[in-house]
KOLKE-817890 format. One record per residue: residue in one letter; z, y, x of N, C-alpha, C, O in turn. Coordinates in pm, whole numbers, plus 50000, padded with zeros to 5 digits. Example, Ala and Ser with C-alpha at 12.3 -4.5 7.8 and 13.67 -1.06 7.14 Angstrom:
// residues 2
A507804943151319507804955051230507804967051320508464966851424/S507084977551285507144989451367507875000351290508045011451341/
***
This chain:
// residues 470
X960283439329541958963442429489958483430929401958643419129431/X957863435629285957083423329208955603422029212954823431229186/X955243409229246954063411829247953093408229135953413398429068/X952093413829108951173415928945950223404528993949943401829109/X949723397528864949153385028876947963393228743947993402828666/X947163383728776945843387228661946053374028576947063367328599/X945303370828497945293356428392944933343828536945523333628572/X944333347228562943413338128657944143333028830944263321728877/X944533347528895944813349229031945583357929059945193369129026/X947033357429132947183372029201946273373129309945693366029391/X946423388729266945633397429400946613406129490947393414429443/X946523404329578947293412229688947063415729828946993409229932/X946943430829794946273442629882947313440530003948433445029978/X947133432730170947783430930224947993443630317948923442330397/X947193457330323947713462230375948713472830308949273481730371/X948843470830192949793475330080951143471630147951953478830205/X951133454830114952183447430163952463451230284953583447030313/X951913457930381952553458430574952873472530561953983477430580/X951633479630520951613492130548953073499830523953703506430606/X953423496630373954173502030268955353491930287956403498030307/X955463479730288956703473330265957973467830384957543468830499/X958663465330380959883462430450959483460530608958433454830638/X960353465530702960473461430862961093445930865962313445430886/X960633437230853961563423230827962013422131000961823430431088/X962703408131008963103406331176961963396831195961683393731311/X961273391931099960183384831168959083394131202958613387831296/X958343404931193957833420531204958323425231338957523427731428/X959673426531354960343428231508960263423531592959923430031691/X960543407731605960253397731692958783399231744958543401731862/X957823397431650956213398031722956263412131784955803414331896/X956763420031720956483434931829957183435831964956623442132053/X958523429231990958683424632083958323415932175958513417332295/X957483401132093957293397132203955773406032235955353404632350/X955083413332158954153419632223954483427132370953903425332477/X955903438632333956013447832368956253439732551955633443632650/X957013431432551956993420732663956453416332737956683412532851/X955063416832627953823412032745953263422732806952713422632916/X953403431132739952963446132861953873449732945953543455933046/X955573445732912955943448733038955753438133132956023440833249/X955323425833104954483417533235952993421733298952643420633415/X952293426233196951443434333225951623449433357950833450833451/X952713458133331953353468533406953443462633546953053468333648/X954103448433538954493446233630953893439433722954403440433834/X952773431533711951753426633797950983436833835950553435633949/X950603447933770949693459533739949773463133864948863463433947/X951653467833885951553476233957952313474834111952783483134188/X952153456734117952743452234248952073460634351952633469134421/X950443456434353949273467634451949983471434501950353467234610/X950663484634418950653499734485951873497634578952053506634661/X952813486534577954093488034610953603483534781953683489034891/X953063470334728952203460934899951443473934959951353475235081/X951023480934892949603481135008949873492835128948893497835182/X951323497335170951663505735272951993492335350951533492035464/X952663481935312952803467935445952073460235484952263454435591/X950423456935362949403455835344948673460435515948393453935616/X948553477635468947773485135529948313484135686947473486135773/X949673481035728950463483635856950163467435898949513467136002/X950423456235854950013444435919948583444235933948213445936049/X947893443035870946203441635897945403454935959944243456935995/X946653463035954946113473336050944743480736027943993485136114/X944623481135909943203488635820943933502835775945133505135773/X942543513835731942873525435660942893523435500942463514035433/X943473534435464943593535535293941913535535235941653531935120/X940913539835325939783539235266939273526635283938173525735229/X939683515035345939333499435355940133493535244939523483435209/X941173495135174941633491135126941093493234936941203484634849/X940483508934919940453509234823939163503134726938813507634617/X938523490534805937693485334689938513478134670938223475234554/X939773469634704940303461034667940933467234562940733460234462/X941733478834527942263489034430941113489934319941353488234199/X939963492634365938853494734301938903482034192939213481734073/X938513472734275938153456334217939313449534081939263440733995/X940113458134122941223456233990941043463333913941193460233795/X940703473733945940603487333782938993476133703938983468633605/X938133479133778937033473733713937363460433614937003458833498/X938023453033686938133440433629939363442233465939373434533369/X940213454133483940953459033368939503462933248939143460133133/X939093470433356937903477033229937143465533169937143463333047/X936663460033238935853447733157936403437733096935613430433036/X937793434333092938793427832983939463435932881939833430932775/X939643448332910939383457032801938513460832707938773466832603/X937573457632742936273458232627936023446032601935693447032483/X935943433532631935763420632648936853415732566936373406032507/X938543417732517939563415032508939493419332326939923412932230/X938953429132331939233436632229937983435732104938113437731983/X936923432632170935483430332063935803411632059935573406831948/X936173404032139936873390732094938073387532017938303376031979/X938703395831996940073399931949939653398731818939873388731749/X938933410731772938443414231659937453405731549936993408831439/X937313390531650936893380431650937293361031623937123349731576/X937733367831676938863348131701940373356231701941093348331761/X941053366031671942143367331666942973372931748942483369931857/X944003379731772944613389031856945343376731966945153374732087/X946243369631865947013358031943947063353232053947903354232143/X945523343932040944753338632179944323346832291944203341032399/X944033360232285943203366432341944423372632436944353374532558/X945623375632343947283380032409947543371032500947483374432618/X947823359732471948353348032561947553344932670948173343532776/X945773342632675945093341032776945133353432833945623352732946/X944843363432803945113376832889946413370932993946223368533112/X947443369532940948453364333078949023360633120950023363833183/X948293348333086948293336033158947533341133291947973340233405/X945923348533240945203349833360945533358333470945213353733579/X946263372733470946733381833541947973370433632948083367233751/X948643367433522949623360533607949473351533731950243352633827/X948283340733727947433330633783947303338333886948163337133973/X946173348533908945503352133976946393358034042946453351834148/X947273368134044948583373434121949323361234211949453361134333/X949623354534146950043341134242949053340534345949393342434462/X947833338134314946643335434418946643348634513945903348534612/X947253357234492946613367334597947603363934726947233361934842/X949063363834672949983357834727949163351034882949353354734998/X948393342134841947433333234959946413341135017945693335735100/X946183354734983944813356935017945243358135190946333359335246/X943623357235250943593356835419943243371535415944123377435477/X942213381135363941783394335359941513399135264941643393335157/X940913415935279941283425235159939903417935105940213419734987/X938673411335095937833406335027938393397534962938123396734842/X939423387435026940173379634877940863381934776941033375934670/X941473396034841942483405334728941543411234667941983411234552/X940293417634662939543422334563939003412334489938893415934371/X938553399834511937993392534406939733390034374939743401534329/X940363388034366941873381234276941933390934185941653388134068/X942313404834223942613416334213941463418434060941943423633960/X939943413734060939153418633951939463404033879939193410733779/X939663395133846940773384133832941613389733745941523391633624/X942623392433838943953400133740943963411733677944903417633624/X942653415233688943083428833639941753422233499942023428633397/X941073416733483940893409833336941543407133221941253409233103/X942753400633292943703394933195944843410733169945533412933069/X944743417333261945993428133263944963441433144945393447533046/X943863441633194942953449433091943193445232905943303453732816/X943233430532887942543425032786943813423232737943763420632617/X945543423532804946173420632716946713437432660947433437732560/X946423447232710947123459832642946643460632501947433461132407/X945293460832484944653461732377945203455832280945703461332183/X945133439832310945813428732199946993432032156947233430332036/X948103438232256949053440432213949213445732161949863441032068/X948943459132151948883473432049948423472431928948923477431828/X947023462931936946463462831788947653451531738948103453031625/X948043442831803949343434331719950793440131646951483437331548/X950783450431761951993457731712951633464631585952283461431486/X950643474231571950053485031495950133474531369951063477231294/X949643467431346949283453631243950273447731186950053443631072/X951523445631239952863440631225953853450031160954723445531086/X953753463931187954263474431169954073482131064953033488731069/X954973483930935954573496630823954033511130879954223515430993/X953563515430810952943530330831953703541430905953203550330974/X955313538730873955823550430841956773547431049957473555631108/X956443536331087956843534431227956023530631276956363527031389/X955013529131259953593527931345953413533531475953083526231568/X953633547431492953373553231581954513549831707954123547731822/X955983549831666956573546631705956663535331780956823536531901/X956613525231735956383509331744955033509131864955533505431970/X953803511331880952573513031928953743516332067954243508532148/X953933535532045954343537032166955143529132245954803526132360/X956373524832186957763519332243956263507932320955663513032414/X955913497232284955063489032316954543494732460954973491932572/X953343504832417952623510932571953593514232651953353512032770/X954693519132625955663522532767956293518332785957273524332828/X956333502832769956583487832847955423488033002955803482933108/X953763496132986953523490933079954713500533213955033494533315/X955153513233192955473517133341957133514033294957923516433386/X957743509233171958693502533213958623489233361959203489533469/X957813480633313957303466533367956803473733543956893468233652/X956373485733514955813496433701957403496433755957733489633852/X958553506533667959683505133705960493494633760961293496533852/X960243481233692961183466633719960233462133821960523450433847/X959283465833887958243462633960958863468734106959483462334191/X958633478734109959653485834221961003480834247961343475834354/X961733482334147963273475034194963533463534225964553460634287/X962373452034174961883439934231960813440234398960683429634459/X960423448134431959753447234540960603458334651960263457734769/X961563467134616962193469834723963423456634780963983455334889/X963513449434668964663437834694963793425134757964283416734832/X962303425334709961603410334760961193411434905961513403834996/X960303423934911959803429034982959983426435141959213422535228/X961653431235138962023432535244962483417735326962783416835445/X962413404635208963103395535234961793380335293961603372335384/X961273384635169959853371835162958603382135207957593375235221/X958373394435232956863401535223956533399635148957043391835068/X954873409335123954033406334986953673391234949953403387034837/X953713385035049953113370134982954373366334843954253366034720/X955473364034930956463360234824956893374534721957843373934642/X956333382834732956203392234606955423389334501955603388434380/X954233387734597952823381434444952963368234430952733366834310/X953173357934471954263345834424955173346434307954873340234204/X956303353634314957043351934227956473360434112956143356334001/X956433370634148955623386734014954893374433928955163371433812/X953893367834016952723363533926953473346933773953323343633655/X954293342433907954673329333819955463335533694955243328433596/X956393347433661956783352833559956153353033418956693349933312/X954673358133443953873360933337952943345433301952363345633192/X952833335433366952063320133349953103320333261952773324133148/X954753316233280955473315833229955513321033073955183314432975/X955783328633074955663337632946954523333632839954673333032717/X953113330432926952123327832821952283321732732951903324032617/X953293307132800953413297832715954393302432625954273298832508/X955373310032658956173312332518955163317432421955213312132310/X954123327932442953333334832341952583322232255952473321532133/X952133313232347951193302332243952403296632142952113293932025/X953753295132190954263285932096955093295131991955543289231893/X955333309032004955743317631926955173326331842955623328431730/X954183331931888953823343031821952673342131739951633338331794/X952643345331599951763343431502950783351931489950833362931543/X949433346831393948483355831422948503367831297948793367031177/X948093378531378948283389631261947593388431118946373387231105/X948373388731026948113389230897946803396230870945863388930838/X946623407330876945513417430851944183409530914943083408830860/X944483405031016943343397331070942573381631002941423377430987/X944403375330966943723361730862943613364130737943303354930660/X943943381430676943323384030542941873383430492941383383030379/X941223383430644939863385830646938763371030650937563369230631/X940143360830692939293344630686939843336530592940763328430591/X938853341830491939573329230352939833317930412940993316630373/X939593306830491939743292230549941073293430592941733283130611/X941783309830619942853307230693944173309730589945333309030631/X943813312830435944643321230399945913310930383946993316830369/X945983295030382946993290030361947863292230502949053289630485/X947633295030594948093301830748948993316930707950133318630749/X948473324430645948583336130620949813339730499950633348830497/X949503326030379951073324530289951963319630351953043322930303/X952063311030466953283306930517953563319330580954353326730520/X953043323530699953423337230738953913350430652954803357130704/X953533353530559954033359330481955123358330401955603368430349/X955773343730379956833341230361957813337130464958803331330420/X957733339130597958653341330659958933355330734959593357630835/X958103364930641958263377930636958513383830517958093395030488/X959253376330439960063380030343959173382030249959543392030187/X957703375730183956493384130074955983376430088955173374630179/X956393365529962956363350529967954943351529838954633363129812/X954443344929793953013341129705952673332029686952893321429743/X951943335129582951423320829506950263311829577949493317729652/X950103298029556948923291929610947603296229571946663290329624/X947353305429487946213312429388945833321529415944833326829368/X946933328229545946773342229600944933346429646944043340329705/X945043356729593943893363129675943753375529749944033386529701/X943303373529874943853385329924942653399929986941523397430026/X943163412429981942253422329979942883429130049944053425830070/X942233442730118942773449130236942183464430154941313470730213/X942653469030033941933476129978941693491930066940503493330094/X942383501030102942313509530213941193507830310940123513830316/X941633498930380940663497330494939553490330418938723491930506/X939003484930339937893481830302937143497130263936013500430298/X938043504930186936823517330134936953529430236936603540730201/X937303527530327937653532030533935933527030573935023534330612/X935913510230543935113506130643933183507630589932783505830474/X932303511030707931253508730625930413493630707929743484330663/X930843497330827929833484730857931143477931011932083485931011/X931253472431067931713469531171930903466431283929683466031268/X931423464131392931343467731536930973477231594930843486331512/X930563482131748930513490031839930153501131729930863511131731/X929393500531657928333514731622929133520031503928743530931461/X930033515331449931273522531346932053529831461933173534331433/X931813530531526932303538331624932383553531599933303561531616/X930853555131542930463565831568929633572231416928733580631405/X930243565531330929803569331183931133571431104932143566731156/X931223576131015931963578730876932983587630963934193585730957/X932263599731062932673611731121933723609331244934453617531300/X933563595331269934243588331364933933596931484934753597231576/X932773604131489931583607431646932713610431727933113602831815/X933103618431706934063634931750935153630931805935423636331912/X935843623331766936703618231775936793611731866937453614831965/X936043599531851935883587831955935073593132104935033586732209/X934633602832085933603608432234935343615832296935863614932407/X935613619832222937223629832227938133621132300938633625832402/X938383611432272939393606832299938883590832405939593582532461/X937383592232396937203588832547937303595832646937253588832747/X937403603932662936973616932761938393619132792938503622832909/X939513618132731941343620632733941813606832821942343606632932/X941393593732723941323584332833941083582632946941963576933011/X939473587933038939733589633140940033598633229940043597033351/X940303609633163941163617733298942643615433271943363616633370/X943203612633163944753606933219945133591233228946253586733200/X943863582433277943883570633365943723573533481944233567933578/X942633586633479942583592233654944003595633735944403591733845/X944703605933621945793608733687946653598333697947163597733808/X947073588233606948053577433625947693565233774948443561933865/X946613562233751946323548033806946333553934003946413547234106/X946183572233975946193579934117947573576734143947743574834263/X948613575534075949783576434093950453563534132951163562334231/X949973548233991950493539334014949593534234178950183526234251/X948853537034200948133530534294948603533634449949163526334531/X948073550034461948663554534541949923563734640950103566234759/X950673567034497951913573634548952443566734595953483572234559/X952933555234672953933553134730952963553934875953543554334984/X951313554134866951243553235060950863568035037950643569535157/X950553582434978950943592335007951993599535079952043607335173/X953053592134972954443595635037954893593635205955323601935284/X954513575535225954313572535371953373583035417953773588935518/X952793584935393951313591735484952203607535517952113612335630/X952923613735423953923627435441955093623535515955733633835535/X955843610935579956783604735696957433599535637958393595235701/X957453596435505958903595335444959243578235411958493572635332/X960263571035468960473555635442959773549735376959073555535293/X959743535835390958743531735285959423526735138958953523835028/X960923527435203961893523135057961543536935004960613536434923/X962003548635024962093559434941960553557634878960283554334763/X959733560434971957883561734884958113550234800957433551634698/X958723540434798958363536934666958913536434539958463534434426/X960623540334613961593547034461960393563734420960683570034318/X959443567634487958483577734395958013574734289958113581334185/X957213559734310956833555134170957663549234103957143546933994/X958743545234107960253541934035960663554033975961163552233864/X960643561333998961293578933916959943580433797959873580233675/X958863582233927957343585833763957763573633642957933575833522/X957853560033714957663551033596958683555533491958333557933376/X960313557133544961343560533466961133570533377961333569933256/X960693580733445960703595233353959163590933244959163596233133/X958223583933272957583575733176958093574333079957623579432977/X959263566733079959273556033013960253566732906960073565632785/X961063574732947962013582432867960843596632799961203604032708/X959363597832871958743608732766958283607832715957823617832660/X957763590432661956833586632558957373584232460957143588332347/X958133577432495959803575332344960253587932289960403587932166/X960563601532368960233612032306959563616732254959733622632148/X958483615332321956733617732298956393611732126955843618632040/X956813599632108956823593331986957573596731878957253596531759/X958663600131932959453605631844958913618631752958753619431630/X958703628731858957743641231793956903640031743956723649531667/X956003631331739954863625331674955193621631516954723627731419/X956033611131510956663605631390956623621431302955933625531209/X957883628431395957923646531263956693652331263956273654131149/X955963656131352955643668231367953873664031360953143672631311/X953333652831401952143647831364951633647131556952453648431647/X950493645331571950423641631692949733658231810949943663731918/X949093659031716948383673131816948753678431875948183679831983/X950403687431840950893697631973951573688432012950803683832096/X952673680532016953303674232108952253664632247952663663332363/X951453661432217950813656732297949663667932387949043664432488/X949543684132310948393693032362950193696332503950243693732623/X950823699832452952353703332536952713697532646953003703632749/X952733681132627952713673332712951923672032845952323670532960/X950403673432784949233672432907949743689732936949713690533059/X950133702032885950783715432943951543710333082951303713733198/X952533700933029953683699633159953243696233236953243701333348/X952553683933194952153672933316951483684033424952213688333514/X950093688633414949683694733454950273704233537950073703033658/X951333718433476952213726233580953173718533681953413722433795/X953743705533615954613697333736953683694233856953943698433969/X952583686733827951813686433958951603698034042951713697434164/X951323708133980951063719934055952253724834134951953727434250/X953423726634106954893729734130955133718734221955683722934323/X954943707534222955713702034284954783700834430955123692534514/X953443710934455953143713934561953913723134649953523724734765/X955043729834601955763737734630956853731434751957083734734868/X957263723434685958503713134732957963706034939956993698734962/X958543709135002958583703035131959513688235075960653688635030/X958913679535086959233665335098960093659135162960863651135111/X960053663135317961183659635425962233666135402963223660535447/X962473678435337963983684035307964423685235176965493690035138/X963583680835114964163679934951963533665334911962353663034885/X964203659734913964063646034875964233644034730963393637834664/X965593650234664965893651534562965023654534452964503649534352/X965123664134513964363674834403962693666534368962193665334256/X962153662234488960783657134512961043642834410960013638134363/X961883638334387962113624134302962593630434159962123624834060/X963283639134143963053646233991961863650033945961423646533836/X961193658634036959563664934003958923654433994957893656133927/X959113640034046958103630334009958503624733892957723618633819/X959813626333865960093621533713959493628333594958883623233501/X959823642433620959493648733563957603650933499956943654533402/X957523647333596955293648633589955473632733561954703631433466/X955913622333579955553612633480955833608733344955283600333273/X957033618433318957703621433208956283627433079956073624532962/X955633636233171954843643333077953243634733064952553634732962/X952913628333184951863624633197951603605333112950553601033065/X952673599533121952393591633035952953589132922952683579932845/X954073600532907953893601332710952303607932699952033614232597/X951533606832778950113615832689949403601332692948903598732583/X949263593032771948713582632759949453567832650948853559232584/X950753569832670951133560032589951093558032436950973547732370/X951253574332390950713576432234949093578932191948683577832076/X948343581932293946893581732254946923565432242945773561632265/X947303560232231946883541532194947333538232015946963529031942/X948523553231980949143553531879947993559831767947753556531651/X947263572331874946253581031788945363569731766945133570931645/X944843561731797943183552331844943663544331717942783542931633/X945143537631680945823533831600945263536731425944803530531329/X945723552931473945573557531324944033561031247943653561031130/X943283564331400942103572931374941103557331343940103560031277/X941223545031372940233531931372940693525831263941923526831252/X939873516931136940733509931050941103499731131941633501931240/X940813484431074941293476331092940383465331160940623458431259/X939403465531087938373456431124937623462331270936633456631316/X938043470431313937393478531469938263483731526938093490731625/X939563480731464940763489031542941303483231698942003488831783/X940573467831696941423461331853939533469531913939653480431969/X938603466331904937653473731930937383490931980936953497132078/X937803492731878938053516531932938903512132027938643517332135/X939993503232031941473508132082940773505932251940853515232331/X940073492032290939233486532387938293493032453937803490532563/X938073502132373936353510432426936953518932521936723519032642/X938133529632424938453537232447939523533732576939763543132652/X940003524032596940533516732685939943517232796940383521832901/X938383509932763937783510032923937273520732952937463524833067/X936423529232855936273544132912937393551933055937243555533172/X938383551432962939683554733054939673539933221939853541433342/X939493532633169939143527533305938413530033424938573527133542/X937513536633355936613542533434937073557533575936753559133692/X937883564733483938643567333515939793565333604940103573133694/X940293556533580940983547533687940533542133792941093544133899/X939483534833782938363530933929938363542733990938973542634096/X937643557933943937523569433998938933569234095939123571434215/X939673566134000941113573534118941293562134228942103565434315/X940763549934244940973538434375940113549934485940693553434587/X939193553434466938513558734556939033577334580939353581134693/X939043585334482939523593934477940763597434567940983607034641/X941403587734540942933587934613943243587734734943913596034796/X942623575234782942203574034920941643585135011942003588735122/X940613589834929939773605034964940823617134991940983624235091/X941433616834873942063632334912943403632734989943853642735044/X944003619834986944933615935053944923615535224945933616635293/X943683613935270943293612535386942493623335446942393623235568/X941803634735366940903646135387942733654635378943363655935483/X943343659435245944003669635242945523668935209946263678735206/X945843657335186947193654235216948023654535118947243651635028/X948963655835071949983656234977949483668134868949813666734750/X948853677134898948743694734865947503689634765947433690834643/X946543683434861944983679334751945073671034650944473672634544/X946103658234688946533648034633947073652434460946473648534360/X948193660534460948423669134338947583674434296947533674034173/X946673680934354946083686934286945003684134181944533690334086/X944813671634242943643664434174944833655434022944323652033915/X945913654134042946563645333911946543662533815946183663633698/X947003673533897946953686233811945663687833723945793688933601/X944193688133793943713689733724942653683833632941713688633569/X943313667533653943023655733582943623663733412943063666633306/X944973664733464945603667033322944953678633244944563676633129/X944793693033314943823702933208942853697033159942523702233052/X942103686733194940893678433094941083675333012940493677332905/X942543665533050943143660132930943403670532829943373668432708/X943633680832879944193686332769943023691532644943043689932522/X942313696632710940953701232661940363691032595939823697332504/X940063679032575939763667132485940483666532436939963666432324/X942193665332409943253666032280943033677532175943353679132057/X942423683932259942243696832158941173694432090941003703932013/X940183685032076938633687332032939193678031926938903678631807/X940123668531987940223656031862940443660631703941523666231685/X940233660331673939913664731475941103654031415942123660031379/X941153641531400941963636031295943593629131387943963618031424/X944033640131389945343633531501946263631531386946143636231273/X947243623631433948303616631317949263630831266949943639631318/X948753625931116949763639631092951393638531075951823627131089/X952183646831051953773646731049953823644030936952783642330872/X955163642730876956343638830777955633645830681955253640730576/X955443657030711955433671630562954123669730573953573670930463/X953153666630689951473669330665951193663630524952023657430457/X949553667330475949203654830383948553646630483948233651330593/X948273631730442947953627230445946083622530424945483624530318/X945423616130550943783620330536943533610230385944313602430331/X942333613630353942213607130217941493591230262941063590030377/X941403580730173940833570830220939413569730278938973560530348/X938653583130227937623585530226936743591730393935623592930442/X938283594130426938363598230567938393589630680938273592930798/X938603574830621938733565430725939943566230797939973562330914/X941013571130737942813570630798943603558130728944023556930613/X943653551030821943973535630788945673538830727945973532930623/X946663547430789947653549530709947673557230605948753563030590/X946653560030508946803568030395947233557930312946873546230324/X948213563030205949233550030088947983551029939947893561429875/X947243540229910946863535229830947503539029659948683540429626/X946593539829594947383537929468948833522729433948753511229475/X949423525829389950673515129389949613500629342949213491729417/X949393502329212948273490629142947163487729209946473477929180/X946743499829353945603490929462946773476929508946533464929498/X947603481129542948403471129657948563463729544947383465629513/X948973456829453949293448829361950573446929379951033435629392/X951203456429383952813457129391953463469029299952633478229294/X954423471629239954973478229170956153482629244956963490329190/
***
């Protein structure tokens, strides 16, 4: 590519340059190490659910004593999710990535020590700050790093690191578990991710799109750019032309202007009923399962199958997205999710074991490809300057959601058993589905057109001479 200079200055439209130009390996690397930190994220997330059947049997408490401590973590996600993401949008994605988990990590170690479930709920709203505040960062890093035309892709692969990180969580706590107990589970889980932080401070750079916006930073922003192959002059000046005639005003209240309303009420409302159904699952399926007789190794290869079949329907899930645009593959998805829960009320547990660990693959298969690409939609539908922001709101909304299910779970788990338990992830998902449907600007496919700039669709391609590239 050449780039056009005026008498005076080049100008260069940087989201020209990302949107439109080359996947470099320096582009890869940051999406990886993003994608990394959510699977440390996955994996502290979802120690809880693995402890709290050995939890509940040593201290000799019920599932309904236990669940403010469940509680005390969702909350504390939600409020680093909104907290993570309006600072983000602020001082930078970078910092906000790395302290996110550092802090989850910290505090997981500390629970390790706790004496009672009042110390695990204050740790627990602790870690779940830093575990809230780094999804956000990550996604808007990835989304930012990433051309247009793998965006969606890239986003997802990222989000389904967290029930990858649920998966390596399980196969790590049926092996710790049995050897050290939860203490030396949240011990080691937690020192992983301290660890890691520090690689993020000394590796990972801050997103371009973000230091396009602080002239003081732009000599930050030419080195970075030339070790992403889109090297420039010291004269450079730089413009974000798209997302500037996208944006009218920034923060919270662009939320809900330049026809944003619909959308964003839409796809809060999707957020939390398929956080309801997930966080019902990561939290409490493995002491359901106990609570129906079944080992406590097997109950927790349950959430080892959901995470797996996760992790293989969002990568699909993404895939269809890329062709076909986002609406039916994801209206289809919340379809399955939904009938698997219901069906797999069918299944006796004690004699089909099998089958009961496919059907859970299967309903997580469907249920968090619907959650892992709505982070892809929030992506496309927010520009830039509010995009770690929508992505956050819409984040903790869905948290909300998730708190619902600490208590929820406990409830139906203990009133109606395995039978109520489904039923409530079943008809979490028809909600979901019913808000995918209201959403108006979902990512379109290969053959769609494309929304106009005028629409506020941060991947629409610019005139060639906006980007100052030929």
């Amino acid at each position: 590519m050449t780039q056009k200079t005026s008498p005076t200055a080049a100008s260069v439209d940087i989201g020209g340059v990302l949107d439109y130009g080359p996947f470099t390996s320096m582009q890869k690397l940051v999406v990886m190490l993003a994608a990394f930190a959510i699977v440390m994220d996955g994996f502290d997330g979802q120690l809880i659910g693995f402890a709290i059947p050995m939890l509940i049997k040593e201290w000799g408490i019920t599932n309904a004593a236990f669940a403010p401590a469940v509680a005390a973590g969702l909350v504390g996600m939600a409020v680093g999710s909104a907290c993570a993401g309006i600072v983000a949008d602020r001082i930078g994605r970078r910092l906000v990535l790395a302290a996110s988990v550092f802090l989850f990590g910290a505090a997981t170690i500390a629970i390790g020590f706790a004496p009672d479930v009042t110390a695990i709920a204050v740790l627990r709203f602790l870690a779940g700050l830093g575990i809230g505040g780094a999804l956000p960062s990550a996604s808007t890093m990835t989304a930012e790093f990433t051309p247009a035309r793998r965006r969606t892709l890239a986003v997802t692969a990222t989000i389904v690191c967290y029930p990858l990180g649920g998966m390596l969580a399980g196969l790590f706590a049926s092996a710790v578990l049995p050897v050290l107990g939860w203490r030396g589970l949240f011990w080691i889980g937690g020192a992983l991710p301290v660890a890691y932080s520090l690689v993020l401070l000394a590796t990972l750079p801050e997103s371009p799109r973000y230091l396009a916006r602080k002239t003081a930073r732009w000599a930050e922003l030419r080195k970075l750019l030339a070790r992403m192959a889109r090297p420039t002059t010291p004269d450079t000046v730089f413009i974000d032309a798209v997302e500037h005639a996208a944006e009218q005003r920034a923060g919270f209240a662009s939320l809900f202007v330049a026809g944003r309303a619909r959308d964003t009420l839409a796809i809060w409302a999707g957020f939390f009923m398929v956080m309801l159904a997930t966080y019902s699952a990561f939290s409490w399926l493995p002491t359901m399962l106990a609570a129906e007789g079944l080992p406590a190794t097997l109950a927790g290869s349950g959430l080892t199958a959901y995470n797996l079949g996760g992790v293989v329907g969002s990568l699909g899930c993404a895939l269809a997205i890329t062709r076909f645009g986002s609406r039916w593959p994801l209206i289809l998805c919340s379809i399955g999710a939904a009938a698997s829960a219901f069906l797999l009320k069918g299944i006796n547990f004690a004699d089909n074991t099998t089958w009961l660990m496919i059907g859970l693959g299967i309903h997580g298969m469907f249920v968090i490809a619907v959650q892992a690409t709505m982070y892809a939609l929030c992506a496309y539908v927010y520009p830039t300057l509010v995009r770690a922001t929508g992505t956050a709101s819409a984040l903790s909304f869905g948290r909300l959601g998730a708190i619902l299910s600490s208590f929820a779970g406990a409830a139906v788990i203990t009133s109606g058993g395995a039978s109520s338990y489904l039923s409530l992830l079943g008809f979490a998902m028809v909600f979901t589905l019913l808000a995918l449907v209201i959403v108006k600007r979902h990512i379109p496919g290969l053959r769609a057109p494309r929304a106009a700039p005028s629409e506020a669709a941060p991947d629409a391609p610019p005139d060639a001479t906006a980007k100052g590239y030929a």
